[in-house]
DSSP file (Angstrom, degrees, kcal/mol; ACC not computed):
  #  RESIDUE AA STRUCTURE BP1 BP2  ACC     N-H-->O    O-->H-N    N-H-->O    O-->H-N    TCO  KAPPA ALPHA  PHI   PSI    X-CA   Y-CA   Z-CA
    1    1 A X              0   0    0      0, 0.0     2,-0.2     0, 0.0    23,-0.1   0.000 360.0 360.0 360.0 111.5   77.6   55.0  132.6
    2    2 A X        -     0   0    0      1,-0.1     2,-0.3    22,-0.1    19,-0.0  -0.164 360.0-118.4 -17.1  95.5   77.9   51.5  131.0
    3    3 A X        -     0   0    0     -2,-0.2    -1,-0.1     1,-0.2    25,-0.1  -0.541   4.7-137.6 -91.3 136.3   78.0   48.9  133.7
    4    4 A X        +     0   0    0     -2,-0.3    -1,-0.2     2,-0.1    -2,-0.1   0.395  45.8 151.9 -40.2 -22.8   80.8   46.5  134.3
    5    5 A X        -     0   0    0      1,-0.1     2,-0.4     2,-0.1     3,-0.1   0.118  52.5-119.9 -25.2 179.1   78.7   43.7  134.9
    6    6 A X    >>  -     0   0    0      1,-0.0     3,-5.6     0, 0.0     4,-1.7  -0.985  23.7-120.4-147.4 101.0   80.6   40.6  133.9
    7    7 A X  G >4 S+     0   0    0     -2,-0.4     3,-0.9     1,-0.3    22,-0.1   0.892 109.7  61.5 -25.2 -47.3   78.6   38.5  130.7
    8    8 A X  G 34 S+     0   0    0      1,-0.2    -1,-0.3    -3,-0.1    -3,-0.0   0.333  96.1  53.5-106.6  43.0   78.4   35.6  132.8
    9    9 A X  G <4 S+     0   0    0     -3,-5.6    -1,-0.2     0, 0.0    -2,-0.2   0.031  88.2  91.8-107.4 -13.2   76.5   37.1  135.3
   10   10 A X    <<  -     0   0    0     -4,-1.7    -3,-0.0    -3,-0.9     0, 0.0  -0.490  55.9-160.7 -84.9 167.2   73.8   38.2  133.2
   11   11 A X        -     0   0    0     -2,-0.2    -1,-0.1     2,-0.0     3,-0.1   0.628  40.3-121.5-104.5 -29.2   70.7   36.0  132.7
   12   12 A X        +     0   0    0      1,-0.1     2,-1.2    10,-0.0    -2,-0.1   0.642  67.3 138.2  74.6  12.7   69.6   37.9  129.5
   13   13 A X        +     0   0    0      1,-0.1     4,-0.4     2,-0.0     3,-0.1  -0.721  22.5 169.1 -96.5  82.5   66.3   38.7  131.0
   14   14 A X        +     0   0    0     -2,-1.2     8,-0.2     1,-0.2    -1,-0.1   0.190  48.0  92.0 -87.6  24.7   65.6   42.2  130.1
   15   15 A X  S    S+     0   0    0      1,-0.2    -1,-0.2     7,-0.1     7,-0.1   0.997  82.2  53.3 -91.1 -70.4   62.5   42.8  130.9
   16   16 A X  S    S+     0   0    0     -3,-0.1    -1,-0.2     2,-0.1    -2,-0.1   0.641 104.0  90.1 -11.6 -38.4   62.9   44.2  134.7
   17   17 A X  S    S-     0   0    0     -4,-0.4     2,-0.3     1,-0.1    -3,-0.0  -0.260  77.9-119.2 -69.3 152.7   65.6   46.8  132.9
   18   18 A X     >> -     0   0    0      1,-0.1     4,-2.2     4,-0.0     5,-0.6  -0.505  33.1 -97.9-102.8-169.8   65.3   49.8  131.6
   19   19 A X  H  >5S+     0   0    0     -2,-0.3     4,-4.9     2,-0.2    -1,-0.1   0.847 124.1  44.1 -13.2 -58.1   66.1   50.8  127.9
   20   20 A X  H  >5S+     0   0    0      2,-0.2     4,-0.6     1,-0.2     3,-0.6   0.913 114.2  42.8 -70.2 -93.2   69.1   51.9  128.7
   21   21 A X  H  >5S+     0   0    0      1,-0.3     4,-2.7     2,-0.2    -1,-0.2   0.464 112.7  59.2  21.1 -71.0   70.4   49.2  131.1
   22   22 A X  H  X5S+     0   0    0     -4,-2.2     4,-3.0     1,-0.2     5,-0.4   0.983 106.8  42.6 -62.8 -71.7   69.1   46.7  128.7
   23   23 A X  H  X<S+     0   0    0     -4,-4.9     4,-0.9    -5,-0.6    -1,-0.2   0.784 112.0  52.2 -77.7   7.3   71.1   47.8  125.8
   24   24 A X  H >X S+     0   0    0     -4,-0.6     3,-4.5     2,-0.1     4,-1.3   0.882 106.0  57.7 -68.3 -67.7   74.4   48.3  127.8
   25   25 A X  H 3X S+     0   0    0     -4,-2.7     4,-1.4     1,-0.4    -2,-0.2   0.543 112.3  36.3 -54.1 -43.9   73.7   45.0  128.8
   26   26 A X  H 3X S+     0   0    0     -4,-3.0     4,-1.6     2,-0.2    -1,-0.4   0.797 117.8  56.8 -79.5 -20.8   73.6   43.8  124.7
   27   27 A X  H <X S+     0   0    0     -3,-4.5     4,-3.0    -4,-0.9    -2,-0.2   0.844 105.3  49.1 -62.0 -34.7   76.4   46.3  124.1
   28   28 A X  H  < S+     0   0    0     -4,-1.3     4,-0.4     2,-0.2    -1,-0.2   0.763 111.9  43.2 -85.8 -39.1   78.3   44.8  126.5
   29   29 A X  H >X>S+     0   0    0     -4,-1.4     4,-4.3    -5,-0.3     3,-1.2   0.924 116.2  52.7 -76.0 -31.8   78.0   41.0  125.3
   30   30 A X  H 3X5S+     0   0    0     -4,-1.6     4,-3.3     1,-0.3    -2,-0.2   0.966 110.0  41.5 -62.7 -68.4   78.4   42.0  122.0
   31   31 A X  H 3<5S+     0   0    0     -4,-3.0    -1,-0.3     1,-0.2    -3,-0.1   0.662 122.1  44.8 -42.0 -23.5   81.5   43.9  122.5
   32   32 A X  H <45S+     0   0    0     -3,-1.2    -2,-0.3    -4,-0.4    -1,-0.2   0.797 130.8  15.7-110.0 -28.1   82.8   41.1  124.8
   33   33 A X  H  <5S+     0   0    0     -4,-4.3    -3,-0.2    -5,-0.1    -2,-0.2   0.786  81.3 119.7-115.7  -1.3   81.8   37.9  122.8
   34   34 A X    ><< -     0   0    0     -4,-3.3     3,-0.8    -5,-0.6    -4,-0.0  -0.329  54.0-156.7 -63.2 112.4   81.0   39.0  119.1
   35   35 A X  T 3  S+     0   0    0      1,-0.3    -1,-0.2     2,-0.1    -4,-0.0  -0.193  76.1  50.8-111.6  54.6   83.6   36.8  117.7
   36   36 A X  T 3> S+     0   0    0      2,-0.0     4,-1.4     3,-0.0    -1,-0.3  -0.094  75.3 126.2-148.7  24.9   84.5   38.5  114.0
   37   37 A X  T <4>S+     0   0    0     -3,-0.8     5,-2.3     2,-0.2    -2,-0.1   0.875  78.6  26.6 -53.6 -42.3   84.9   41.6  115.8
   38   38 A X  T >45S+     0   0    0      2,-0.2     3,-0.9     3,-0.2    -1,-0.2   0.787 116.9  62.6 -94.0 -18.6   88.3   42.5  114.6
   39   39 A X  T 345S+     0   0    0      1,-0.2    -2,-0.2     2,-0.1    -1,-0.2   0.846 116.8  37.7 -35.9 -46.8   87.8   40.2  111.1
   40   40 A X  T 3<5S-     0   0    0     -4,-1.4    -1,-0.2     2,-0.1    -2,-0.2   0.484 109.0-125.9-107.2   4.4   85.1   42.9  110.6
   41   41 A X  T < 5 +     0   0    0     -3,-0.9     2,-0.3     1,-0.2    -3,-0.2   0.836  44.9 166.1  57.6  37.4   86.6   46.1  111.9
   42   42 A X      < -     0   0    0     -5,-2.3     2,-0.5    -6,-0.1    -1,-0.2  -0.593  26.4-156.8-116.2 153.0   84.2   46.9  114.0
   43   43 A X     >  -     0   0    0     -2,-0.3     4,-1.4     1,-0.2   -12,-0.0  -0.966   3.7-165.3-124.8 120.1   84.7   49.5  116.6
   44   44 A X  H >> S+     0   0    0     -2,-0.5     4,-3.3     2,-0.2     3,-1.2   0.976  76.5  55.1 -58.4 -67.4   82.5   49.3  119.6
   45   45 A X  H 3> S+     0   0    0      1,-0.3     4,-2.2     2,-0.2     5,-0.3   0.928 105.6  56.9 -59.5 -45.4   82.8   52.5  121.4
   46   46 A X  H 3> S+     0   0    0      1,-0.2     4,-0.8     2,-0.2    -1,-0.3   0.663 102.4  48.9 -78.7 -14.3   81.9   54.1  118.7
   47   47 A X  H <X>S+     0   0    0     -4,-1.4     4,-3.3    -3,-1.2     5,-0.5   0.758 111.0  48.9 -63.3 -38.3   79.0   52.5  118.3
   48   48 A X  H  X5S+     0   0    0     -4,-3.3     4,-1.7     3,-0.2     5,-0.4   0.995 111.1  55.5 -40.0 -60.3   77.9   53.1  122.1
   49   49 A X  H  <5S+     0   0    0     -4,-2.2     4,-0.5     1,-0.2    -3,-0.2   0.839 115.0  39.3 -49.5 -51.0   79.0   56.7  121.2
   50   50 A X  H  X5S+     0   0    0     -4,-0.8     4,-0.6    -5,-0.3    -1,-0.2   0.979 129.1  25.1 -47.0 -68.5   76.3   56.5  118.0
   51   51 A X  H >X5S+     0   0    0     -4,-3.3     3,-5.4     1,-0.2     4,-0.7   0.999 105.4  72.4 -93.1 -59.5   73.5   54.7  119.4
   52   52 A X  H 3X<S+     0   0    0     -4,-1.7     4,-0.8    -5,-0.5    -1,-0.2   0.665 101.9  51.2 -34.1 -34.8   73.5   55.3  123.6
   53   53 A X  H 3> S+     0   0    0     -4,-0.5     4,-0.8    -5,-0.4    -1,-0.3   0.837 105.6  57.6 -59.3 -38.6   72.4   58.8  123.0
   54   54 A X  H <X S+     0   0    0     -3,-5.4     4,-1.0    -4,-0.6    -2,-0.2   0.820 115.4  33.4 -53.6 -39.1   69.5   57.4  120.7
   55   55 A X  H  X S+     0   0    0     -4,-0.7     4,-1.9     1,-0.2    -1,-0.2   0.665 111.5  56.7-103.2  -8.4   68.0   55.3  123.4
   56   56 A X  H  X S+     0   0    0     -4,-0.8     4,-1.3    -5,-0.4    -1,-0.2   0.900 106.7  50.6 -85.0 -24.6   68.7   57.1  125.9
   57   57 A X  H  X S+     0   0    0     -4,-0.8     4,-2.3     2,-0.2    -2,-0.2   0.787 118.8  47.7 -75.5 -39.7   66.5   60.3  124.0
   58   58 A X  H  <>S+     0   0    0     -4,-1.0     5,-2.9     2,-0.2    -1,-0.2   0.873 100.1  56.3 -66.6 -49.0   63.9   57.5  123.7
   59   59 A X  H  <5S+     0   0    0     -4,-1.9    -1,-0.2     3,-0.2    -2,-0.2   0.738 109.8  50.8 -69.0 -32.4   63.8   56.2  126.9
   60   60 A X  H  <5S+     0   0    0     -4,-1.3    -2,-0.2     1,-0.2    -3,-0.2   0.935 116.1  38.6 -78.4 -37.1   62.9   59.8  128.2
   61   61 A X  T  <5S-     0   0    0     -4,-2.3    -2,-0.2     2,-0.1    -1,-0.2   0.494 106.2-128.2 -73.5   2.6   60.2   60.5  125.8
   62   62 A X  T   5 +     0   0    0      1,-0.2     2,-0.5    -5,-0.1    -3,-0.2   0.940  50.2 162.4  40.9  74.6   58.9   56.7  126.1
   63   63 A X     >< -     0   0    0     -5,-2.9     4,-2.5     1,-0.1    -1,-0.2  -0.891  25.7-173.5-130.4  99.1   59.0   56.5  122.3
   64   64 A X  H  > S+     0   0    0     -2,-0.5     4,-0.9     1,-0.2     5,-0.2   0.881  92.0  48.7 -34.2 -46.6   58.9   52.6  121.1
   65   65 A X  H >> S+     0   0    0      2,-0.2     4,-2.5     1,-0.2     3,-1.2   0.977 107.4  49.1 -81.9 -52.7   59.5   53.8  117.7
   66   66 A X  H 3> S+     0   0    0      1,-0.2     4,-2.8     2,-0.2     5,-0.4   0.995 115.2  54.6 -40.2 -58.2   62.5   56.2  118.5
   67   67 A X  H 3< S+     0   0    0     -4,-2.5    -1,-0.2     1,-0.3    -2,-0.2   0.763 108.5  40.8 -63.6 -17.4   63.9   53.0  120.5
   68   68 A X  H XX S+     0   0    0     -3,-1.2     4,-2.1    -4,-0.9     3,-1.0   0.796 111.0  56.0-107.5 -33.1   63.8   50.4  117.9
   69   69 A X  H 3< S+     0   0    0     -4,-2.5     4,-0.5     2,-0.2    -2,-0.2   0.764 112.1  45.4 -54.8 -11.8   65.0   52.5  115.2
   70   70 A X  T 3< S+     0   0    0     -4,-2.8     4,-0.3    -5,-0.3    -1,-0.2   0.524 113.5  46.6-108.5  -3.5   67.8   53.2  117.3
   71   71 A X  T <> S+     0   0    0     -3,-1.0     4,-1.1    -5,-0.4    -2,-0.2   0.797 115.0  51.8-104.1 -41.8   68.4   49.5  118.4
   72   72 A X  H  X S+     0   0    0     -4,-2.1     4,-1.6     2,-0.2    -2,-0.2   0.527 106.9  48.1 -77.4  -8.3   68.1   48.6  114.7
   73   73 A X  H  > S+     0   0    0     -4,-0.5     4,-3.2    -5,-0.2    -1,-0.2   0.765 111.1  48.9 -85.4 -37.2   70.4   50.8  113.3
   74   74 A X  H >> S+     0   0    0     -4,-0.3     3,-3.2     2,-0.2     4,-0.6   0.836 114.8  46.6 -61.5 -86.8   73.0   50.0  115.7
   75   75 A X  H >< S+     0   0    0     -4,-1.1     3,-0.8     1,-0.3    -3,-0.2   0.547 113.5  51.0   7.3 -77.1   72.1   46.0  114.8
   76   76 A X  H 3< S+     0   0    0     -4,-1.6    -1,-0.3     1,-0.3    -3,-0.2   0.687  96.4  73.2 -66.1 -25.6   72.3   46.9  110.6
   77   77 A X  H << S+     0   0    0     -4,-3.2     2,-0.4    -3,-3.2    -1,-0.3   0.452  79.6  87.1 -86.6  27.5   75.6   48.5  111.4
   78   78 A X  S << S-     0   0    0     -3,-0.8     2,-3.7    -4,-0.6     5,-0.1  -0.946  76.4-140.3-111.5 125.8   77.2   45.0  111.8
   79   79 A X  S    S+     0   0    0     -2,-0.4     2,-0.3   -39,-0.2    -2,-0.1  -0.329  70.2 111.1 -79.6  70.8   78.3   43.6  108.8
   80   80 A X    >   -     0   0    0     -2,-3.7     3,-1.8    -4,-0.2    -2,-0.1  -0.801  57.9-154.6-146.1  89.9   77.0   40.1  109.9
   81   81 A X  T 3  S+     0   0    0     -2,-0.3    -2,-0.1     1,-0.3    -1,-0.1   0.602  91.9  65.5 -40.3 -10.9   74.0   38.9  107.6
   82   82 A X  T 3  S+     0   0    0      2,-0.0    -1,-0.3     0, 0.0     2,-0.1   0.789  84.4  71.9 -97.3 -33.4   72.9   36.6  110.9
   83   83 A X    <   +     0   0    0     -3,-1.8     2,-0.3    -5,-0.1    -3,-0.1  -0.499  62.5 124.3 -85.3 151.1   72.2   39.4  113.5
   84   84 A X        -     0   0    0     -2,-0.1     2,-0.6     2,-0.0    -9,-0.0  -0.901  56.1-111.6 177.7 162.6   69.0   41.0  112.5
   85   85 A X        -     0   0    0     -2,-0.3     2,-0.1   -13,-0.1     4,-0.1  -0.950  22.5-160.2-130.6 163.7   65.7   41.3  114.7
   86   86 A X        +     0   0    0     -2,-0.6     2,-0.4     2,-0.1    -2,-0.0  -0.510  51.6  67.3-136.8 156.4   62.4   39.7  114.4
   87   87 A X  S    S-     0   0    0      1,-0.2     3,-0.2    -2,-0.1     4,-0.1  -0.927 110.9 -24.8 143.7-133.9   58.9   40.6  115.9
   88   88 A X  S  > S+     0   0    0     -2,-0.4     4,-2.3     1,-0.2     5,-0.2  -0.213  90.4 120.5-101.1  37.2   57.3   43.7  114.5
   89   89 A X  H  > S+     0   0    0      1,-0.2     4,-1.1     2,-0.2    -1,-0.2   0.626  72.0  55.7 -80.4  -0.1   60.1   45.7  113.3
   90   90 A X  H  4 S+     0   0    0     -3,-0.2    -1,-0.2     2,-0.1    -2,-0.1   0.860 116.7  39.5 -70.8 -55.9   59.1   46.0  109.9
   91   91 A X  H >4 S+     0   0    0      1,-0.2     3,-0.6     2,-0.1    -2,-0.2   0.891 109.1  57.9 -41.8 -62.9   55.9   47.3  111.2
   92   92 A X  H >< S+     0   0    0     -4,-2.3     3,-0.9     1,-0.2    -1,-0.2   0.831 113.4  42.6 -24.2 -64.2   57.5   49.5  114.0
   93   93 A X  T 3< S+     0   0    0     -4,-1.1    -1,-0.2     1,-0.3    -2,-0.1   0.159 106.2  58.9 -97.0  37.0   59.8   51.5  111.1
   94   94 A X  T <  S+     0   0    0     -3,-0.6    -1,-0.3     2,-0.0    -2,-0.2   0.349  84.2 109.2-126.7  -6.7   57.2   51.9  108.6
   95   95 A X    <   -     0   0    0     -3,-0.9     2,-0.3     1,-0.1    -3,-0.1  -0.179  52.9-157.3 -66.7 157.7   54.9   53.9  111.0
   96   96 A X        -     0   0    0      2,-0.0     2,-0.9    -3,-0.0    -1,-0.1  -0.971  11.3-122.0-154.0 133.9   54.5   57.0  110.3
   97   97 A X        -     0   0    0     -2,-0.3     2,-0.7     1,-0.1    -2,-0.0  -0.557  19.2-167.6 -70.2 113.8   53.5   60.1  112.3
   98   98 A X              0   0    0     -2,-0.9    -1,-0.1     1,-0.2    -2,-0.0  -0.822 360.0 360.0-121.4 124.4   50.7   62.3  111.3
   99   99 A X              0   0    0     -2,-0.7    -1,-0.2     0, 0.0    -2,-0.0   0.291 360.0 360.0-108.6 360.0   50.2   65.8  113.0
């Protein structure tokens, strides 16, 4: 379940969370301050609906890679050239499994 918390009670400090937690917690500012939301058509729950089942699949297998592809496709499906995420995700989604 998605928790109520109130944005300006959060710190942003996500380390202590887990997966899941941590992205309601971004779902949940997003949805509450992302301010082109209806300018862009963007439908929230149905992006929860999309992606929360992806991390949540992730967060039981402890799969990094499962969990940032599934945090970067939710991201790339906002039509906002500004949001993007930094680090090693270039890296991250170019790995590649070999069995």
């Amino acid at each position: 379940m998605v928790s109520n918390k109130s944005i300006s009670e959060s710190n942003f400090d996500y380390r202590n969370l887990s997966w899941l937690d941590a992205f309601d917690s971004i779902h949940n500012c997003m949805k509450q301050r992302y301010p082109f939301t209806e300018w862009k058509a963007i439908n929230w729950d149905e992006k929860l609906i999309a992606t929360r089942p992806l991390i949540a699949n992730a967060q039981r297998l402890n799969d990094t890679v499962l969990f940032t592809e599934a945090l970067f496709e939710y991201l790339n499906g906002i039509p906002d050239g500004h949001i993007k995420m930094h680090g090693i995700i270039k890296r991250v989604l170019k790995t590649e499994v070999i069995l």
